[in-house]
C-alpha positions as CSV (number, residue, x, y, z in Angstrom):
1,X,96.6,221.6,107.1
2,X,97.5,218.9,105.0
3,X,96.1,215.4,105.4
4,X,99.8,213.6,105.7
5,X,100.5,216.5,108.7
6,X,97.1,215.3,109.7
7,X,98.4,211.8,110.0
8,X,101.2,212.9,111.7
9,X,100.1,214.5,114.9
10,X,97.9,211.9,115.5
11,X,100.4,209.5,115.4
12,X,102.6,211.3,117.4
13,X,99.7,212.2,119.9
14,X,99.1,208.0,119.9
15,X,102.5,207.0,120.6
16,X,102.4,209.4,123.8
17,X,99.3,208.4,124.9
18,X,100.4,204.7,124.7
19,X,104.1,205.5,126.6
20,X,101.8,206.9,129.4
21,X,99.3,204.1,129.9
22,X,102.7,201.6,129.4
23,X,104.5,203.9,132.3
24,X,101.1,204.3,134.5
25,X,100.9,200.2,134.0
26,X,104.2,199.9,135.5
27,X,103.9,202.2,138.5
28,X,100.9,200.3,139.2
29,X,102.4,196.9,139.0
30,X,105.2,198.3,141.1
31,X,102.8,199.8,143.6
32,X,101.1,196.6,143.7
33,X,104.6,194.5,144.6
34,X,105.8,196.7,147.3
35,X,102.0,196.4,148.9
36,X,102.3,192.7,148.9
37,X,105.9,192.8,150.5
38,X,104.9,195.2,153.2
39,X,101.5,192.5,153.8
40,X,103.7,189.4,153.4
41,X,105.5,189.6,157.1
42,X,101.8,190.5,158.5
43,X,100.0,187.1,156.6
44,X,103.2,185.1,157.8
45,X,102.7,185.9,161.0
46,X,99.2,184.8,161.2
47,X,100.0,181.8,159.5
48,X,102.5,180.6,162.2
49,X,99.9,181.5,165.1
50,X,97.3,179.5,163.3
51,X,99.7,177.0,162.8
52,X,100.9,176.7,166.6
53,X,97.3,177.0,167.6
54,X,96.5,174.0,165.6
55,X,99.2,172.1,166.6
56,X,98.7,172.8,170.3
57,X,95.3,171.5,169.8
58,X,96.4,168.2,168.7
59,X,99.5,167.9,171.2
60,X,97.5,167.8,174.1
């Protein structure tokens, strides 16, 4: 095998590896955005009973 065919494949081998850790990347930022919008309605809802709470507190 020659060196330049050498060169070659392991480019080619890089550039795959690299388009698979770029598309695992963005599955993971995409898994990580559609966990925080199924949490947000959850932490939102805590924040308005702690908020009522509070201010229940201070009307009385």
């Amino acid at each position: 095998m020659s060196a330049k065919r050498l060169v070659g494949e392991v480019h080619e081998e890089v550039n795959e590896a690299r388009e698979k850790v770029s598309s695992l990347k963005l599955r993971r930022q995409e898994e990580g955005a559609s966990r925080r919008e199924k949490l947000r309605p959850a932490y939102l809802r805590k924040q308005l009973e702690k908020f009522k709470t509070s201010n229940a507190g201070k009307l009385s």
